[in-house]
C-alpha positions as CSV (number, residue, x, y, z in Angstrom):
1,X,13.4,64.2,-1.8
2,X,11.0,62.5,-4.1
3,X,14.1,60.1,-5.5
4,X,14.6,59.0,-1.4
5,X,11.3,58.3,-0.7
6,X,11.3,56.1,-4.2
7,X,14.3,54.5,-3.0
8,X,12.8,54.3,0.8
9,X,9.8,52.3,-0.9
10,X,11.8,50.0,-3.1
11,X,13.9,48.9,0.2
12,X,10.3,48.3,2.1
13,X,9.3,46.3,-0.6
14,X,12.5,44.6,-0.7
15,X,12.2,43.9,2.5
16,X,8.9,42.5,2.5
17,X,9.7,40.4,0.2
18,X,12.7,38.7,1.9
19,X,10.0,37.7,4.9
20,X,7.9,36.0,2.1
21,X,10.0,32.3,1.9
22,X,9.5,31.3,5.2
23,X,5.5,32.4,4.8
24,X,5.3,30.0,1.6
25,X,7.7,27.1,3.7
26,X,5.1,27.7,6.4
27,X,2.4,26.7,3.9
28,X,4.6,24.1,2.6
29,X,4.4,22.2,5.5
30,X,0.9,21.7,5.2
31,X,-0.3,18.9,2.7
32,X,-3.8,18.7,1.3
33,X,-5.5,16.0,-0.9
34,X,-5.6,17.6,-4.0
35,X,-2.1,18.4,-4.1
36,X,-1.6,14.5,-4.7
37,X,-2.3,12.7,-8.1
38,X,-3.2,10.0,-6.7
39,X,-7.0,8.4,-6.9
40,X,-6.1,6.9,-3.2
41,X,-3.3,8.0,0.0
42,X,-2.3,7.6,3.2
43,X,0.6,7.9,5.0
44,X,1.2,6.3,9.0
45,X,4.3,6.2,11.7
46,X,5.8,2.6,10.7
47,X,5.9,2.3,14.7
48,X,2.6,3.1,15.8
49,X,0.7,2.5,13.0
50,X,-0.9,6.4,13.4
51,X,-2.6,8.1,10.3
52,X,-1.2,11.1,9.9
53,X,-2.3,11.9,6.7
54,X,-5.0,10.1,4.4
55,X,-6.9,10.6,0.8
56,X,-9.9,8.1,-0.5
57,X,-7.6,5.4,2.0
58,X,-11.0,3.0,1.6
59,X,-11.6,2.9,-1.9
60,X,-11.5,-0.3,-3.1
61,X,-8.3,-0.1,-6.2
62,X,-6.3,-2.7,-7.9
63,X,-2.6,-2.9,-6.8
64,X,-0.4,-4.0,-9.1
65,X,2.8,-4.9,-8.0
66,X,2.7,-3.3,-4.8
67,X,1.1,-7.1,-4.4
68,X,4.4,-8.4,-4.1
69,X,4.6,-7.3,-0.3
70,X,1.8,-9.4,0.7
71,X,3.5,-12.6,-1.5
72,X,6.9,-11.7,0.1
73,X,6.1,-11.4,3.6
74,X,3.9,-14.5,3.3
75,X,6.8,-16.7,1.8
76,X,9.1,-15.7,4.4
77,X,7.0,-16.4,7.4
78,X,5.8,-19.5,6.1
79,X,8.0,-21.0,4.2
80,X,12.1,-21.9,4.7
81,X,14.1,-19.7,2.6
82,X,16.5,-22.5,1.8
83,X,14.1,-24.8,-0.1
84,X,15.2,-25.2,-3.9
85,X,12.6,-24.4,-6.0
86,X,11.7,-26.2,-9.4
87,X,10.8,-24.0,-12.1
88,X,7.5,-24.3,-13.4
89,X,6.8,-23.9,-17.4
90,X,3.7,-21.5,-15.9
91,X,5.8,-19.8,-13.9
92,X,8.5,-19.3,-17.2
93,X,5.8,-18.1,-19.2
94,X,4.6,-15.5,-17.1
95,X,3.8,-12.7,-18.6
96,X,5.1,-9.0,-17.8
97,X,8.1,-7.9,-15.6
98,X,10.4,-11.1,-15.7
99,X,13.2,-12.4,-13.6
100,X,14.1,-14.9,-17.0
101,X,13.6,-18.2,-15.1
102,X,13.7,-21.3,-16.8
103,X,11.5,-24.2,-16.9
104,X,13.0,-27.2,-14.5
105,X,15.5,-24.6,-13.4
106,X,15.8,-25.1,-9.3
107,X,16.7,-22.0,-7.5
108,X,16.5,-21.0,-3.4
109,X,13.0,-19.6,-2.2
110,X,15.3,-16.9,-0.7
111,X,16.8,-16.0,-4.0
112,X,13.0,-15.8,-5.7
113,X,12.3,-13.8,-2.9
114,X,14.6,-11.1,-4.3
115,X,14.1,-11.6,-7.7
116,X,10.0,-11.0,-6.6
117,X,10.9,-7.9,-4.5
118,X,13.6,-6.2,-6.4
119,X,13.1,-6.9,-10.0
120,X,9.2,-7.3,-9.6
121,X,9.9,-10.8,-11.3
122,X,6.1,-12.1,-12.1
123,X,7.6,-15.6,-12.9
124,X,9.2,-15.4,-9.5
125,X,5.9,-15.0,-8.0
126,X,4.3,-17.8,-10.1
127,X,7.4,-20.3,-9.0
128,X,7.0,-18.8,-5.1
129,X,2.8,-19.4,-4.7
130,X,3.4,-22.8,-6.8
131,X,5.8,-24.6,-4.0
132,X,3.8,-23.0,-1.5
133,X,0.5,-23.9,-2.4
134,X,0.5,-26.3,-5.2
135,X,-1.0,-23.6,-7.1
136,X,-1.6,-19.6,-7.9
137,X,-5.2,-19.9,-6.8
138,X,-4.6,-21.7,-3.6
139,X,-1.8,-19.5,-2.9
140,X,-4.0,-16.2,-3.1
141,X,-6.8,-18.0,-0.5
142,X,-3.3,-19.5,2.0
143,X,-2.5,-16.0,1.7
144,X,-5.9,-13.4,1.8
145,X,-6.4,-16.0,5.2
146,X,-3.1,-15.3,6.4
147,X,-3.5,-11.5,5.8
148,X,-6.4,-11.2,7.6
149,X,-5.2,-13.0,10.6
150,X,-2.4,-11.7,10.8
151,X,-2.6,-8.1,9.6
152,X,-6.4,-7.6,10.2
153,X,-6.9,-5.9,6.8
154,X,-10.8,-6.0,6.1
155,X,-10.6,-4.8,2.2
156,X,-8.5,-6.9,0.5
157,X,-8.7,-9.8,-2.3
158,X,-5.9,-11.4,-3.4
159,X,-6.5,-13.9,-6.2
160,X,-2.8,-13.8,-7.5
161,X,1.1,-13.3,-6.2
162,X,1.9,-11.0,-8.4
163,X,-0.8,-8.5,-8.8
164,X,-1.4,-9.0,-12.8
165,X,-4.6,-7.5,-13.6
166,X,-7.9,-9.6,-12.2
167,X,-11.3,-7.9,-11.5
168,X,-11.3,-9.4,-8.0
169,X,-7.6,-8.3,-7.3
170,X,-7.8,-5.4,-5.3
171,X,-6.8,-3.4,-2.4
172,X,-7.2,-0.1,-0.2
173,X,-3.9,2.3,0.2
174,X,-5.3,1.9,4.4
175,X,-4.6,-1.9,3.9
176,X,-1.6,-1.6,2.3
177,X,-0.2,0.6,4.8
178,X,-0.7,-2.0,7.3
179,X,0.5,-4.8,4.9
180,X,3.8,-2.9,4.7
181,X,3.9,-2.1,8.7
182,X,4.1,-5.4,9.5
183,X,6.3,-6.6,7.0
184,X,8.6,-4.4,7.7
185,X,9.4,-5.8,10.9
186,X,10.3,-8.8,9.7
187,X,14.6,-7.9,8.9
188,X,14.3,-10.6,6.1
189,X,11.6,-8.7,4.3
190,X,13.4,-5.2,5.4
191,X,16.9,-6.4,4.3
192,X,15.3,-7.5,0.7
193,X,13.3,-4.6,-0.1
194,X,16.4,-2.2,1.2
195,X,18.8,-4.0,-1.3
196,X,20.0,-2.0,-3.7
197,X,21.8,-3.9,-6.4
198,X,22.6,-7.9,-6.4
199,X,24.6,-9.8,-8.7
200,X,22.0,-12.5,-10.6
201,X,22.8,-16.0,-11.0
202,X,20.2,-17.6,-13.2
203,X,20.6,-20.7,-15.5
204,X,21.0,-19.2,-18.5
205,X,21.9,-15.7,-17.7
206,X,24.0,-13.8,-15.1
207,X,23.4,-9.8,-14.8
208,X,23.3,-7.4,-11.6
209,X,19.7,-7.1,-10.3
210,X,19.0,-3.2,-9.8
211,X,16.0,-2.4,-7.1
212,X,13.2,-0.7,-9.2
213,X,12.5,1.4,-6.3
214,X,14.1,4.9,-7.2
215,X,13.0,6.1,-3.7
216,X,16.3,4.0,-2.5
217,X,18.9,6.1,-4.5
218,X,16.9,9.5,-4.0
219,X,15.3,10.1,-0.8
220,X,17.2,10.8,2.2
221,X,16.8,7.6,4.6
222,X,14.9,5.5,2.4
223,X,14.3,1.8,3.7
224,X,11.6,0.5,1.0
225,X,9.3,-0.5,0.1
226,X,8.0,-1.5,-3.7
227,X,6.7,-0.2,-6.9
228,X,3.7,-1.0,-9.4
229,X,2.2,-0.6,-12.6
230,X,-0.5,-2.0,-15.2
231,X,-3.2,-0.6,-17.5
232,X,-5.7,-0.5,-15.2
233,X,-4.2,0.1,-11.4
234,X,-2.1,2.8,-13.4
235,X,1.2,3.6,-10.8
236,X,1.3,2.3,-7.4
237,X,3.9,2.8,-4.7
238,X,4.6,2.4,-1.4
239,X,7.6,4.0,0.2
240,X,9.1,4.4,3.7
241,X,12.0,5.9,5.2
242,X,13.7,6.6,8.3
243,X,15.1,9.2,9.8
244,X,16.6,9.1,13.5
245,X,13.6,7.4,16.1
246,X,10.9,7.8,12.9
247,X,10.5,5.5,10.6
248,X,7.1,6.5,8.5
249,X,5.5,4.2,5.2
250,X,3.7,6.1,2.7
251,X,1.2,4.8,-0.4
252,X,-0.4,6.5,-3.6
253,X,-2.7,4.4,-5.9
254,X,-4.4,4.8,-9.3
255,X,-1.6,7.7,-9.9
256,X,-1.4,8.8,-13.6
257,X,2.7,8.4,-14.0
258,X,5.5,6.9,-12.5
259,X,6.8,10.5,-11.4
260,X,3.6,11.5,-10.1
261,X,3.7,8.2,-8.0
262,X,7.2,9.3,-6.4
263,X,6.0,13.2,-6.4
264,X,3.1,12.4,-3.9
265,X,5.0,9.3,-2.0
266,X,7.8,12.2,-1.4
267,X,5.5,15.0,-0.7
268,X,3.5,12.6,1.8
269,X,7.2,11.8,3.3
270,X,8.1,15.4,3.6
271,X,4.7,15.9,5.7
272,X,5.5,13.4,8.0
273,X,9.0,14.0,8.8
274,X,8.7,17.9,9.0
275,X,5.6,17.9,11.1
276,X,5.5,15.0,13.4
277,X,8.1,13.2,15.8
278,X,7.6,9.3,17.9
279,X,8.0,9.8,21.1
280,X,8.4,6.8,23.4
281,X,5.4,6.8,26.2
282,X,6.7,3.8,28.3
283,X,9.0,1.0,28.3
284,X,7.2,-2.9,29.1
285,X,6.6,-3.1,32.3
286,X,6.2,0.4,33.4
287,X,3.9,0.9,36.0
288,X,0.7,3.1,36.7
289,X,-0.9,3.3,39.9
290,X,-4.5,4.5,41.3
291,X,-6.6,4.5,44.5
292,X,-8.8,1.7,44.2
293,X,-11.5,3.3,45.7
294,X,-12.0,6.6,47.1
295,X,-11.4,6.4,51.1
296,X,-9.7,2.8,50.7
297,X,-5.5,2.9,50.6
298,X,-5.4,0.2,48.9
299,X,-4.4,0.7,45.2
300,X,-4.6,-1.3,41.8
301,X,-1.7,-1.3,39.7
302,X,-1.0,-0.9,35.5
303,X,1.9,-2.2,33.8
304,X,2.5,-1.5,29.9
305,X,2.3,-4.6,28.1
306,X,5.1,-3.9,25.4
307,X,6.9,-0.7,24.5
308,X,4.9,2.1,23.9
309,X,5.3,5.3,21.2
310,X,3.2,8.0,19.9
311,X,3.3,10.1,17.2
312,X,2.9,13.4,18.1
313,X,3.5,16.9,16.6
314,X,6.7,18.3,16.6
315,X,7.7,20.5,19.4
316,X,4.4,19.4,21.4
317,X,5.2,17.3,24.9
318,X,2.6,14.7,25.4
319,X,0.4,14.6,28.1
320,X,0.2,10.9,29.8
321,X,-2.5,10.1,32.4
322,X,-3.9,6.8,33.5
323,X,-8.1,6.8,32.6
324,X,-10.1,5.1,35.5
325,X,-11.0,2.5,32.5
326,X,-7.3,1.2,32.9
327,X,-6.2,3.2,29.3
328,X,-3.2,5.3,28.9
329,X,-4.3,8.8,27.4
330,X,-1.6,10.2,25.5
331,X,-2.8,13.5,24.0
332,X,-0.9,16.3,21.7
333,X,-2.4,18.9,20.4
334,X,-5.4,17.7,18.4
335,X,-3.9,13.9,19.0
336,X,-5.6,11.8,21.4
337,X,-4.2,8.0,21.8
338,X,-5.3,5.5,24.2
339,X,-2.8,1.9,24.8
340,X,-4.4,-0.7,27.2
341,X,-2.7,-1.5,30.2
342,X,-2.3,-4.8,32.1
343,X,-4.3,-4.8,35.4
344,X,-3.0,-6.2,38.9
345,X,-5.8,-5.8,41.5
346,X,-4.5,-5.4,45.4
347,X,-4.8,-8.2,47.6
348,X,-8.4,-8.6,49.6
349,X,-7.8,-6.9,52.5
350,X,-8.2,-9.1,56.2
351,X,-10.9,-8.2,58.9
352,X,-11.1,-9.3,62.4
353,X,-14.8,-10.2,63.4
354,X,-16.1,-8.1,61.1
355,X,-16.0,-5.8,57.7
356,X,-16.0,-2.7,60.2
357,X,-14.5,-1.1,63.1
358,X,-18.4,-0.5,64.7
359,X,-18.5,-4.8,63.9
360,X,-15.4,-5.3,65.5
361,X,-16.5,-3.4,68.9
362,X,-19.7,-4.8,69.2
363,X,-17.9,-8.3,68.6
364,X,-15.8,-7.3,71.5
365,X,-18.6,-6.3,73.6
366,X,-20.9,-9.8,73.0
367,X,-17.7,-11.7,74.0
368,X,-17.0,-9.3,77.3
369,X,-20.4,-9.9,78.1
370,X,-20.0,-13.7,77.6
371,X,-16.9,-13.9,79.6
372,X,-18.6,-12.4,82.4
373,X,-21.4,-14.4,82.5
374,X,-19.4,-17.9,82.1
375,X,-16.9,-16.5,84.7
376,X,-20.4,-15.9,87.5
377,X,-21.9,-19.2,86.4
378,X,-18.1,-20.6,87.4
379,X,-18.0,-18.5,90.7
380,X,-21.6,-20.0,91.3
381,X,-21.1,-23.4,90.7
382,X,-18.1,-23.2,92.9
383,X,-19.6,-21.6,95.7
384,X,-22.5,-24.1,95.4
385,X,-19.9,-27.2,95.6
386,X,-17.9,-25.4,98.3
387,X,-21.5,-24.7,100.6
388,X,-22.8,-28.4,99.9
389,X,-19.0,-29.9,101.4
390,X,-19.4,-27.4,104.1
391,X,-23.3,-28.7,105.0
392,X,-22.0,-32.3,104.6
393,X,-19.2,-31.7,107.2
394,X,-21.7,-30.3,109.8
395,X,-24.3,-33.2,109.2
396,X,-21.5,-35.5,109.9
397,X,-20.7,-33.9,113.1
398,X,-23.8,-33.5,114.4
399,X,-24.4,-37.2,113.7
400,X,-20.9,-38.0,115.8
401,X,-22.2,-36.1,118.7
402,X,-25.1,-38.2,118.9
403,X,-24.0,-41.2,119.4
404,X,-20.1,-40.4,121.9
């Protein structure tokens, strides 16, 4: 008896036990800040731009290479890819991560443009903000101005294309988030930063260019983005990836090693794609409707400007209602979104004699009343007329009397 209950115990416990993984996968859904190694995080839908994760995203950090997207995206907006490019001695004696350019060699803006984003080519950069600006230093103020007006980032510095170290060069993972949002809808930019491996053609040597993003050839449904590293930013990276309607971009600054840079942009990743979904809210031009004022049929009409998406958590439907302030409220669980909508107003309504029905009546009644009193001073000036002839007639024969 005593050897079944042991065993009866041992099952329990075996038992118990088997229950435990999905407890801990439960709790590995979850994500907290000090579970990351890096100083500075954030993670955001690539199509909505929603946080849905963050650590430190505001302190001010320096970037390292992760610079690059900025430089990139700026060059291919606003400058034609199939300009040749003349060499600088500068840009061949720029220090650190090189694509080997020489000096006077002449080479595509496109082609610098993945030797920048792939190879983190520092020379490439040089050679990039030189035809672009004359020079490095004019380059960084074309492109902080372009990056604010563009992007809207608010705690950024840029005094360099390539993000060698600078007191004044620095960043915020928020800002880079939204640097990397809206480069990646640019395909040029996405089509670079996806590339894998791309045979090199240089002047004086010829290799195969292999991306330095690791993320590319380990992560399922990796799109980008780019990696960084010096003494004092330590290991940057940002990383996105997609996986059926949700793309999501994740950063990590100031991390101690390059594996602890991919441990958190992975963990950040995993947190995304397990716990959220983008959901579309309404297509451009979808309509919302509401009673202009209460008692009055008439109505004023919303249309979505552009396409609109939320991120929301997974398994939760979204509740969509139209505010009185014109807003869309999109709320999910603890999620509350609000898109502005394009107002029509209905047309201003017509009134006869009046604002009112009362106006209207008493309108009628004045012009009854004048009616009838033009229509007796008629009847009265024709009976007048019609009594003087008659009096005129009887004169006249009275008078003819008189003298037959």
């Amino acid at each position: 008896m005593r050897f079944l209950l042991t065993n009866l115990l041992v099952v329990v416990m075996v038992l118990f036990n088997l229950g435990m993984p999905s407890a801990f996968a439960e709790e590995s859904s979850s994500l907290e800040p000090n579970t990351l190694t890096g100083q500075s995080a954030i993670l955001i839908d690539a199509t909505t731009g929603q946080v849905l994760f963050e650590k430190n995203p505001h302190e001010k950090l320096y970037p390292a290479s992760i610079t690059k997207i900025a430089t990139g995206i700026y060059a291919i907006e606003k400058g034609n890819l199939d300009d040749t490019v003349t060499v600088s001695k500068k840009a061949r004696r720029e220090e650190g991560t090189r694509v080997y350019l020489e000096e006077g060699e002449r080479i595509s803006l496109r082609n610098l443009l993945y030797g920048l984003l792939m190879n983190s080519g520092n020379d490439a950069g040089t050679a990039i903000a030189e035809h672009m600006s004359q020079t490095t230093e004019q380059f960084a103020v074309d492109m902080n101005a372009y990056l604010k007006e563009k992007v809207g980032v608010t705690e950024t510095n840029f005094t360099n294309p390539h993000g060698l170290h600078d007191p004044n060069h620095y960043t915020t993972a928020a800002d880079m988030a939204k640097i990397s949002q809206y480069a990646m809808k640019n395909p040029v930019f996405r089509e670079i930063v996806g590339t894998k491996r791309l045979p090199w053609h240089g002047q004086t040597w010829e290799t195969v260019l292999v991306n330095h993003n690791k993320l590319l050839r380990d992560y399922e449904g990796a799109t980008g983005i780019k990696n960084g590293f010096t003494d004092q930013a330590m290991h940057t990276l940002v990383g996105s990836a997609k996986r059926g309607e949700m793309e999501i971009i994740a950063v990590t600054m100031k991390a101690s090693t390059s594996a602890n840079a991919y441990k958190d942009v992975k963990k950040l990743l995993d947190f995304g794609f397990q716990g959220f979904e983008t959901k579309p809210i309404a297509k451009k031009g979808d309509s919302f409707s509401e009673v202009a004022v209460p008692g009055n049929n008439s109505v004023v009409t919303f249309t979505a400007k552009e396409d609109l998406y939320a991120t929301v958590p997974k398994g939760v439907e979204p509740l969509v209602e139209l505010k009185a302030d014109g807003n869309l409220s999109v709320q999910a669980g603890n999620l509350t979104v609000a898109y502005p909508l394009l107002r029509h107003d209905p047309p201003a309504p017509t009134t006869v004699f009046g604002d009112s029905e009362s106006e209207v009546t008493h309108s009628l009644a004045r012009y009854s009343v004048l009616i009838v009193w033009l229509g007796m001073n008629l009847f009265l000036l024709v009976y007048t007329f019609s009594r003087a002839r008659r009096n005129k007639r009887i004169r006249e024969r009275s008078l003819q009397r008189r003298f037959y």
